[in-house]
N, C-alpha and C positions, 0 to 999 in steps of 0.2 A: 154510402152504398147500403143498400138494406135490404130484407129477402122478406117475402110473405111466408111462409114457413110458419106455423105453430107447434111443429112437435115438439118435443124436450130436448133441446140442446141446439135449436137451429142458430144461428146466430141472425139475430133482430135487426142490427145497426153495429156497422164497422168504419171506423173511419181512422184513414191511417196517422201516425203522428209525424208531427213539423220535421222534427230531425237538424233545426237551425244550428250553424256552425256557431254562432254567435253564444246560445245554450252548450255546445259543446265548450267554448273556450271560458264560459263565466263557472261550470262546474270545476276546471280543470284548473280553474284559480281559485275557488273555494277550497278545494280537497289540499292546495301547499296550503292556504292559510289553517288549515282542521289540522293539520300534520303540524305545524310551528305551533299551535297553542297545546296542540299533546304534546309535545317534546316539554312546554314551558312548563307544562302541570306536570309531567313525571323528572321534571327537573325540580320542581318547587317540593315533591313530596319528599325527593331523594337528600335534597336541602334542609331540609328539615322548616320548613317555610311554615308550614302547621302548627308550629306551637307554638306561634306568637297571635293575639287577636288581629293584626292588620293581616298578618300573612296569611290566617284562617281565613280571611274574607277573600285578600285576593285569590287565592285559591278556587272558595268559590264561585270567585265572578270567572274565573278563565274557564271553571267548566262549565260554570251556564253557558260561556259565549260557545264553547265546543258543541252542546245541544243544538242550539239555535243556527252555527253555522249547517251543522249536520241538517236539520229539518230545512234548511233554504237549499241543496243540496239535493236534499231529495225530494222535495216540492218540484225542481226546476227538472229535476230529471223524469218524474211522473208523465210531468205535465208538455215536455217537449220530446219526450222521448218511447211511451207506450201508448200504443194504440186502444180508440176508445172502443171498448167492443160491446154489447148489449145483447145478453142470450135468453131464447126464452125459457122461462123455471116452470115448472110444475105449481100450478095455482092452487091454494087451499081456499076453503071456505074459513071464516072469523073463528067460528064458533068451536071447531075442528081443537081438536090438542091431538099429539104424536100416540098417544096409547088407545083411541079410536081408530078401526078398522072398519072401510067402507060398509061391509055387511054389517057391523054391528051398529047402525048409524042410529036403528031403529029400538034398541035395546033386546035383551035376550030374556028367556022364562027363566023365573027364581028357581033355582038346582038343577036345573040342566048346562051339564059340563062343567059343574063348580068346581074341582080341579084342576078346570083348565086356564078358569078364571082366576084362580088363585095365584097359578103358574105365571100369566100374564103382569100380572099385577103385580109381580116380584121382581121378575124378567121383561120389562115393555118390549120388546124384539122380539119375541119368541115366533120363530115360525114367521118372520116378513121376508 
């Protein structure tokens, strides 16, 4: 679905997400496997598993696999579960930086308003 709308904030392109039970039940078996290797690694710390070099490695390999579980987790829930939505932004020109102000596009006369310029130049927001 999509709206011709250009103002700021109309929404461009919505399309809503799958919502597959299938994604709901492979998350909900990822989340007990992310829960069993935390329990493992706050058992391995409590164990004192860290102060041997094999037990420092495994260690680290149960929380890399913690990471990794987490980011398939949240890939799968992105991706089946929020909708894609596409809104339209306020376009700038390239050449534009934030402390340009449309009127001043053209540049101003040398001392007039120089403490305002000053003021700006300290503060970029002033007065937006």
């Amino acid at each position: 679905m999509s709206s011709s709308g250009s103002t700021y904030g109309d929404i461009h392109r919505y399309e809503p997400a799958r919502e597959s039970t299938a994604a709901a039940i492979t998350i909900v078996l990822l989340t007990a496997v992310e829960v069993a290797f935390v329990f493992m690694f706050a058992y391995g710390l409590v164990s004192g598993w860290g102060l041997s070099e094999e037990g420092n490695m495994f260690l680290g390999a149960i929380l890399a696999v913690i990471f990794v579980d987490l980011a398939f987790i949240l890939a799968l829930y992105r991706k089946e579960f929020l909708p894609d939505v596409v809104i339209v932004k306020k376009r700038r020109r390239k050449w534009e930086d934030l402390y340009i102000r449309e009127d001043d596009v053209d540049g101003e006369a040398l001392g007039d308003g120089a403490w305002d310029t000053v003021k700006r130049a300290v503060y970029p927001y002033y007065k937006r």
